[in-house]
C-alpha positions in Angstrom: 23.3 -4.0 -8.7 22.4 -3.3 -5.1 23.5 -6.4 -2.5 22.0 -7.6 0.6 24.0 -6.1 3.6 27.1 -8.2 5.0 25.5 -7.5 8.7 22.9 -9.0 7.8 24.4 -12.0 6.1 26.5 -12.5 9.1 23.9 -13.2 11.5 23.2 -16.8 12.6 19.7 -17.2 10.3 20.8 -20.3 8.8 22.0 -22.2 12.1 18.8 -21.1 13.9 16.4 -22.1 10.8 18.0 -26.0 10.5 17.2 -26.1 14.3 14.3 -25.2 14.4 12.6 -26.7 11.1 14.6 -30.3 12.6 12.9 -29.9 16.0 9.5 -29.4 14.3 10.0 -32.2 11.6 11.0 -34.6 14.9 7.2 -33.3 16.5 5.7 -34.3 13.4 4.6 -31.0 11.7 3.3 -31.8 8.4 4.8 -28.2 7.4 7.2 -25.8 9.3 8.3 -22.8 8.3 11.3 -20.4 9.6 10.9 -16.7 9.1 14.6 -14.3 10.4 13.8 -10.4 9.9 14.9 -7.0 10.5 13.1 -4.5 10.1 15.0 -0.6 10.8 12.8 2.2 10.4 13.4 6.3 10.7 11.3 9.1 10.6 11.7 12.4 10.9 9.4 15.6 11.5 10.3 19.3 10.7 7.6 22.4 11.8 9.1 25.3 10.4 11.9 24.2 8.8 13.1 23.2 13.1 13.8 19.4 13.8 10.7 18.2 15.8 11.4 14.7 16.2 13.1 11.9 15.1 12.8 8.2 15.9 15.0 5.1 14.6 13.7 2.1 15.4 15.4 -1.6 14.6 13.3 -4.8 14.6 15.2 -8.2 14.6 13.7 -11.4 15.8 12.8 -14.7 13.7 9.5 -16.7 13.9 8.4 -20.2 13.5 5.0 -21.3 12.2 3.9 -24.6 11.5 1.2 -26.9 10.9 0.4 -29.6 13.2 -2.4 -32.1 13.1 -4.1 -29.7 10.5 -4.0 -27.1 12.8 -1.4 -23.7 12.7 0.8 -22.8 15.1 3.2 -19.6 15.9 5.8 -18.6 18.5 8.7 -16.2 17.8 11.5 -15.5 19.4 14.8 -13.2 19.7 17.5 -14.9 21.4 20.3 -16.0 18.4 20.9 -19.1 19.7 20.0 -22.8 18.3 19.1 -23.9 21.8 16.6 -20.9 21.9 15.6 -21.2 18.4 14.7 -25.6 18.9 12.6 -23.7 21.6 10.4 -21.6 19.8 10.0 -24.5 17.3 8.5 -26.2 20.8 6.2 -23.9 21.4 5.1 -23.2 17.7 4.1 -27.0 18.0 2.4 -26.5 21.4 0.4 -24.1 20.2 -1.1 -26.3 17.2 -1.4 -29.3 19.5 -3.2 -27.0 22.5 -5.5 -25.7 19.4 -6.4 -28.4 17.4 -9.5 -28.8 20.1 -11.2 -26.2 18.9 -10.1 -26.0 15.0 -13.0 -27.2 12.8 -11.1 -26.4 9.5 -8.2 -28.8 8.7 -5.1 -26.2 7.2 -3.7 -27.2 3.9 -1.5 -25.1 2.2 -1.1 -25.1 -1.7 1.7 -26.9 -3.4 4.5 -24.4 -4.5 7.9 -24.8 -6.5 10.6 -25.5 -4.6 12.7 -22.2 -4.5 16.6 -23.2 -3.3 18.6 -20.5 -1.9 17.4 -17.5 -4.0 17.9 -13.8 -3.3 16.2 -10.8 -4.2 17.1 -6.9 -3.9 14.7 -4.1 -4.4 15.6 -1.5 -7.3 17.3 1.8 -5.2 20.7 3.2 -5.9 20.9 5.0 -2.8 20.7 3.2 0.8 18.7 6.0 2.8 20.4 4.5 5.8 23.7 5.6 4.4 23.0 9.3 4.2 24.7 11.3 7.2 21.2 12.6 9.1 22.1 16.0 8.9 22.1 15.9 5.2 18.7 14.7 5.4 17.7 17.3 7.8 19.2 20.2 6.1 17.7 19.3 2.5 14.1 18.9 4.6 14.5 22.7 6.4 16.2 23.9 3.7 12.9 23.1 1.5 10.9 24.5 4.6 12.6 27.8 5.0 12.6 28.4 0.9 8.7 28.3 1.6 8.7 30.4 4.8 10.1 33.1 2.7 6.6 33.7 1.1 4.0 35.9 2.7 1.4 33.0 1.6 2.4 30.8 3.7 2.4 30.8 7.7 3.5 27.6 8.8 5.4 24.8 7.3 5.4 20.7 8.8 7.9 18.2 6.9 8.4 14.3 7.4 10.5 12.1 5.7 9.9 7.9 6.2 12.5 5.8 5.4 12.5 1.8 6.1 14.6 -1.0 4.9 13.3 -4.8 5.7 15.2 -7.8 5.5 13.9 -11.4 5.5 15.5 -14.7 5.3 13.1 -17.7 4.4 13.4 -21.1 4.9 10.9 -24.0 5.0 10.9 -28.1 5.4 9.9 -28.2 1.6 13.3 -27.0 1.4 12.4 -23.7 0.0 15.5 -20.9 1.1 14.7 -17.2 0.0 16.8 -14.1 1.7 15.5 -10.3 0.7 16.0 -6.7 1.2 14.1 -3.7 0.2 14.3 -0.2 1.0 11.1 2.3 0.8 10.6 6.5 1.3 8.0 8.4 2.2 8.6 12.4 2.0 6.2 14.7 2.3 5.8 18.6 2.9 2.6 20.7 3.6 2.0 24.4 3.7 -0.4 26.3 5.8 -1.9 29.6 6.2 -4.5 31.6 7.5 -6.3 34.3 6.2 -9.8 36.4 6.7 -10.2 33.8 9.6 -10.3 30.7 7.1 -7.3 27.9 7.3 -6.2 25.7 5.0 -3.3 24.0 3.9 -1.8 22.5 0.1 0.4 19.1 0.1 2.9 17.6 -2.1 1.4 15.0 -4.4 4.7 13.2 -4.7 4.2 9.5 -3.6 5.9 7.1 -1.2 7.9 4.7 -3.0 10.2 1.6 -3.5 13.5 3.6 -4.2 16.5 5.0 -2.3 17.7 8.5 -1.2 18.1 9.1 -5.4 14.1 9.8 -5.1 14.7 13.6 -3.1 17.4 14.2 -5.4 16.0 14.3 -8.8 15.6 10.7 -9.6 11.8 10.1 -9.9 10.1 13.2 -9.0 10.8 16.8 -9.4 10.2 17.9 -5.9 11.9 21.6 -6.3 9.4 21.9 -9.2 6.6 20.9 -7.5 7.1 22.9 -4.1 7.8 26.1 -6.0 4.4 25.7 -6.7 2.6 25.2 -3.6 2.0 28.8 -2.4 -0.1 29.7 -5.5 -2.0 26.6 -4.8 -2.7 27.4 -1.5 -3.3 30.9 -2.0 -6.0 30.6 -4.9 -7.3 27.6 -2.5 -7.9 29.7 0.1 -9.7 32.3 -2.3 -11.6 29.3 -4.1 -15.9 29.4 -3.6 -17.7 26.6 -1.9 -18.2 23.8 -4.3 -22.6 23.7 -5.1 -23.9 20.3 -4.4 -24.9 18.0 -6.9 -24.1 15.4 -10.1 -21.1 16.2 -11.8 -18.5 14.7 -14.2 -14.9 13.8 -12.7 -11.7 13.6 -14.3 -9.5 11.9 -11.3 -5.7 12.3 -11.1 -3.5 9.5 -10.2 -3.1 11.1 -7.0 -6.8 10.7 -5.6 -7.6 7.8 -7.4 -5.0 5.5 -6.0 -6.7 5.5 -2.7 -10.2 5.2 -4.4 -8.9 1.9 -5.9 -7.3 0.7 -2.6 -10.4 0.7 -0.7 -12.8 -0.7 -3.4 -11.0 -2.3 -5.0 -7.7 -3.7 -3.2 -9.3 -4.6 0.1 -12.8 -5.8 -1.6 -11.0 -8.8 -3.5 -8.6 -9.9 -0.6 -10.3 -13.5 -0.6 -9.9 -13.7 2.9 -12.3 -10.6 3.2 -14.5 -12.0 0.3 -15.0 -15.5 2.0 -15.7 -13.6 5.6 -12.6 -14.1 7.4 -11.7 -10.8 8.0 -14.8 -9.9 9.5 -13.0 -8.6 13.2 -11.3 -6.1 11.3 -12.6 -3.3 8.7 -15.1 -5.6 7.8 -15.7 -8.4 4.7 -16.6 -7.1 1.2 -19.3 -7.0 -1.1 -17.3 -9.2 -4.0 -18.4 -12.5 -2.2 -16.8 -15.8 -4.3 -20.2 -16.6 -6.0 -19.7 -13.6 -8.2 -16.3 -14.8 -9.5 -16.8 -14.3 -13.2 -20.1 -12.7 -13.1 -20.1 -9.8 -10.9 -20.0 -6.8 -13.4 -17.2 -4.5 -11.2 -17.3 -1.5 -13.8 -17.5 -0.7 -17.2 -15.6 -2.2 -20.2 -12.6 0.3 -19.9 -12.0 -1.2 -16.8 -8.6 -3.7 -16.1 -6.9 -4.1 -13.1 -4.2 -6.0 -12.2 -2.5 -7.3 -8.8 1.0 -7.4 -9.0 4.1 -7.7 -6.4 6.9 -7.7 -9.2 6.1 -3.8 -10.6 9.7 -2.2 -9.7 9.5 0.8 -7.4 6.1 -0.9 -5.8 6.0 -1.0 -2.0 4.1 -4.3 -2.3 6.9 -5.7 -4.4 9.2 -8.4 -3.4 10.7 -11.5 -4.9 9.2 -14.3 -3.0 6.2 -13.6 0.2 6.1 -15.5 3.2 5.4 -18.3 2.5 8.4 -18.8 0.3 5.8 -18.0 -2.9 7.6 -16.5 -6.0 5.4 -13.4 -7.0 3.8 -12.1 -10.2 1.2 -10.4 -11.7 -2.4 -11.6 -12.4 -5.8 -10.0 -13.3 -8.4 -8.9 -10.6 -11.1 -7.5 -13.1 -11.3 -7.5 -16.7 -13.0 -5.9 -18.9 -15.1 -4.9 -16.0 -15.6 -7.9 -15.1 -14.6 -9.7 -11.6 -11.9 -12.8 -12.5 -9.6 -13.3 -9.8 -8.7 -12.1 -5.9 -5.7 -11.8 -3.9 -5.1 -15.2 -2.7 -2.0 -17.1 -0.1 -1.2 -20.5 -0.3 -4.2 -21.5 2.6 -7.0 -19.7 0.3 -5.9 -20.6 -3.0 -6.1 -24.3 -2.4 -9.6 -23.5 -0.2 -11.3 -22.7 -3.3 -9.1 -24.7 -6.0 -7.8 -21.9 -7.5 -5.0 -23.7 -8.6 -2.4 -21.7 -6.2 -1.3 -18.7 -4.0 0.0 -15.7 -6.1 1.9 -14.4 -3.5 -0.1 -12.7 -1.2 1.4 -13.8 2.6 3.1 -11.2 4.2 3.8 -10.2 8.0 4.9 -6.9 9.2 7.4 -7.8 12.0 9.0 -11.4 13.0 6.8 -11.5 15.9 3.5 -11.5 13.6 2.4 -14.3 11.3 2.2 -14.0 7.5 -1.8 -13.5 7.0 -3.2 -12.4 3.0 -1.7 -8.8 2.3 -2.0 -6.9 -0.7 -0.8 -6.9 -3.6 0.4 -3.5 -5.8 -3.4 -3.2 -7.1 -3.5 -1.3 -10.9 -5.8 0.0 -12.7 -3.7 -0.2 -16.1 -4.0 2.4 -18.7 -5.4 2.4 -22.3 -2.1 1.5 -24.7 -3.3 4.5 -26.7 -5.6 6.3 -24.5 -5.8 10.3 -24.1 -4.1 12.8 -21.9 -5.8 14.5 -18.9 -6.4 17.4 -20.6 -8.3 15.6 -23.2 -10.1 14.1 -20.5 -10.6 17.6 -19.5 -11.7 18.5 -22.8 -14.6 16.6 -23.0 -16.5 17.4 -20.0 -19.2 19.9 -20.2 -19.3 20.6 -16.9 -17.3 18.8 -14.2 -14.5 18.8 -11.6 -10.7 17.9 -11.8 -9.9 16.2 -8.4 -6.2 16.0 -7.5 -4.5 14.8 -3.9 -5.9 12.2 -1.6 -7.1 13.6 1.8 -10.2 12.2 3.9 -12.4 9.5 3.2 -14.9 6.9 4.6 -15.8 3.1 3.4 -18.5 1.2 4.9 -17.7 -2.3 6.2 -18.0 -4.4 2.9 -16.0 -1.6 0.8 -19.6 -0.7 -0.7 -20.4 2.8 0.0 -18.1 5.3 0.0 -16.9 9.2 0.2 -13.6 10.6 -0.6 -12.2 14.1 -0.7 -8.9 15.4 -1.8 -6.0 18.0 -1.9 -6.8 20.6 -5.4 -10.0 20.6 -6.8 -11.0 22.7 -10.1 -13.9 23.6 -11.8 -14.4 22.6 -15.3 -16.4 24.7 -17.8 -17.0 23.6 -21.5 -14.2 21.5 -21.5 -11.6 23.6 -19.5 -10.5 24.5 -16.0 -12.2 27.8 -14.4 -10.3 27.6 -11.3 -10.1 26.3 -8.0 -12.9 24.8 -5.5 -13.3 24.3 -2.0 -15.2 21.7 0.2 -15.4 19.1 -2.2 -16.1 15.2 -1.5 -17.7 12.9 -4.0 -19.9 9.8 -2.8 -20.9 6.6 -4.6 -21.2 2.7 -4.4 -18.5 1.0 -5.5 -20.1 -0.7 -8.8 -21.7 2.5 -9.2 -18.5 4.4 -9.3 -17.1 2.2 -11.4 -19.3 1.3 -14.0 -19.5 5.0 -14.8 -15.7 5.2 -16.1 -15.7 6.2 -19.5 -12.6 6.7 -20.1 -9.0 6.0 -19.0 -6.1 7.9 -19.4 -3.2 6.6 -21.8 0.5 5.6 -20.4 1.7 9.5 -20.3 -0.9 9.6 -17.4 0.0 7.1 -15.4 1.6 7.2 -11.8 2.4 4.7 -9.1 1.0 6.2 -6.0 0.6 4.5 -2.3 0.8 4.4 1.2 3.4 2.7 4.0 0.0 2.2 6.2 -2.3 -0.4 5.1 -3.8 -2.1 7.9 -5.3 -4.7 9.0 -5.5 -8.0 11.4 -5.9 -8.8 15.1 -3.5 -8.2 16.4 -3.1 -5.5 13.9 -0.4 -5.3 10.9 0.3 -2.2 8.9 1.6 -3.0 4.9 3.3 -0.7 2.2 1.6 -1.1 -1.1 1.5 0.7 -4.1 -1.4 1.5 -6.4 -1.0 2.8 -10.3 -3.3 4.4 -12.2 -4.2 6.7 -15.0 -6.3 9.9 -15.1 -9.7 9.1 -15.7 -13.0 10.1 -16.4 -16.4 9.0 -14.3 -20.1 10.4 -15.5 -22.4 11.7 -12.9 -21.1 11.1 -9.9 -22.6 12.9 -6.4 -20.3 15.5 -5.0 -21.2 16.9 -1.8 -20.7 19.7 0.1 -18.3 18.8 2.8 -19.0 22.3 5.3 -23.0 21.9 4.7 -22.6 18.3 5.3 -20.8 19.0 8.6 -23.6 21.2 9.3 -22.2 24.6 9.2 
């Protein structure tokens, strides 16, 4: 079992938190709370199988936010000292005091469990960090130049995103949490141009909560899959011009993931819901009075939010605000019953408490309502995709995420993708090009007949979710199934574009 790293443990956390949680319990902060992270990051970018870039990047600092006459208030600092630490306390309190003029909303926070000393490791084998980073370039050109070799394919661009956060937790409800988890993000693309038309073909493989193992055969077969890319590119870039109009979808995991993160992840964020977000990518259409009522799609419809699924970017132990995590339901049955709530929102709207949903992206921010690994779970004994396949008439199979647009309360919205295929009387008659498909969210939704069983199901994502002023970029995962939606308007994306 993976264990948190002895650097880590070594630095001063613990000295700085009792300082600073005593200096704000001496100010009078009805709740203080003392957040130590570091955050190390590295990417790296091949064109052509040739290093392009590379950046490593450390973030270590620790944060203080408290409540103070009913009012929040945040400073952070970076000096490892108690001195410096009772003095970011200081100014966490200032900030309350300075704003309590102008705060018309008393803050209360939910109760939560006392969690005492408690640690938590994500679920990886090997510590990216660990691997020399010429092994990592040389299995990244090594892919590139395999794909080089074939005359359907011009150019080649590789990246490979690796972080690893850790966050010690301590608050004057004597809650003590310390965390580390480690996430990837590989992905390879192919190019080519031919008759005067480009295109490209992407991996489908998703980022995910694991270690160096995932390049290496443990969760995805990524020799397989990018064996397979020229072909797909080749018969892309021979595929006709999709014809406008209604047709049937069967969605892979690996377009519908992002379909279910913007209407569905960001719409029942309760701090969107209730109009708090408003500043930034807008509020959502799922507004509290429809808790319970508001039919989201049809019966085959279940999703869940959860931040305990293993290999999940969203998933960690406890959040920031010393919450232990879990899973709960979002819509069932089709039917709106819960959102993504923190400890502030839950006790808002008395729903009896936060589900773990606080999360910042760097010591110097402060936690704000994050998202959750958002699911849309599968039917126990529900069919394969090419059943799904099977019983359109006429259709498309859409595979890949690519573009897409959402309005400002995650109503209306088009996506496109990577592969897109024709489907004849039940069977796939090849490629298409220029595909997007367009729809309201309850629209969309409600016309899901049919889910995929377990066989179908992947855990897709992205390392980029943002959102906040000033802005704050989240890993989450989404899982899915393949699934099948009834007449649903595809578009034309050249016409569209007017050419």
């Amino acid at each position: 079992m993976r264990q948190i790293d002895s650097d880590f443990l070594a630095l001063p956390m613990r000295r700085l938190a009792d300082a600073a949680l005593q200096r704000a319990r001496d100010l009078g902060a009805e709740h203080a709370d003392f957040r130590f992270e570091r955050v190390r990051a590295e990417t790296l970018r091949l064109s052509d199988a040739r290093l392009e870039g590379s950046i490593d990047a450390d973030d270590l600092g620790y944060a203080v936010r408290v409540v103070k006459n009913g009012t929040w208030g945040f400073a952070a600092g970076i000096e490892l000292t108690p001195e410096a630490a009772v003095k970011v306390a200081e100014q966490a309190v200032e900030v309350a005091v300075i704003s309590a003029a102008v705060n018309r909303e008393p803050i209360e926070l939910a109760p939560e469990p006392v969690h005492s000393d408690v640690v938590w490791v994500s679920a990886y084998e090997v510590d990216p960090f660990d691997v020399p980073l010429s092994d990592k370039v040389g299995l990244l050109a090594g892919w590139s130049e395999d794909l080089l070799k074939d005359p359907r394919v011009d150019h080649v661009q590789a990246s490979l995103m690796q972080v690893k956060e850790q966050k010690f937790y301590a608050d004057t409800a004597g809650t003590v949490t310390t965390q580390q988890r480690v996430r990837l993000h590989p992905e390879l693309e192919v190019m080519k141009v031919e008759d005067g038309r480009y295109d490209s073909m992407r991996t489908l493989a998703p980022p995910v909560g694991r270690g160096y193992e995932y390049l290496t055969g443990t969760g995805w077969d990524f020799p397989g899959e990018l064996a397979r890319l020229p072909e797909l590119l080749a018969e892309k870039l021979r595929a006709p011009s999709v014809q406008a109009g209604t047709y049937d979808l069967v969605i892979d995991p690996s377009n519908l993931w992002l379909t279910i993160h913007e209407s569905i992840g960001h719409a029942t964020e309760l701090d969107r819901a209730l109009g708090y977000e408003a500043a930034y990518a807008g509020t959502s259409f799922a507004t509290f009075d429809q808790l319970g009522t508001l039919v989201y799609g049809s019966p085959v419809m279940n999703v869940t939010g959860d931040r305990t699924v293993e290999h999940g970017l969203s998933t960690v132990g406890y959040d920031d605000e010393g919450v232990a995590t879990k899973q709960f339901d979002i819509v069932k049955d089709g039917l709106l019953v819960g959102y993504q709530l923190d400890r502030r929102m839950a006790l808002m709207k008395d729903l009896g408490g936060s589900n773990g949903c606080a999360f910042a992206d760097s010591p110097g921010h402060m936690p704000i309502q994050r998202m959750a690994n958002v699911s849309l779970r599968p039917a126990p004994d529900g069919p394969s995709t090419d059943e799904l396949i099977g019983r359109v008439e006429r259709g498309i199979y859409i595979m890949g995420d690519k573009s897409w647009s959402i309005d400002m309360q995650r109503y209306n919205f088009q996506f496109t993708g990577q592969r897109f295929y024709l489907i004849e009387n039940g069977r796939l008659a090849g490629q298409l090009r220029d595909v997007a498909y367009q729809a309201t969210t309850t629209d969309f939704w409600r016309s899901m007949e049919a889910v995929g069983g377990p066989q179908t199901y992947v855990l897709g994502g992205a390392f980029n979710c943002g959102k906040g002023q000033p802005g704050q970029v989240a890993p989450v995962s989404h899982g899915c199934p393949s699934a099948l939606f009834r007449g649903v308007r595809v578009l034309n994306t050249v016409q569209e574009g007017g050419k």
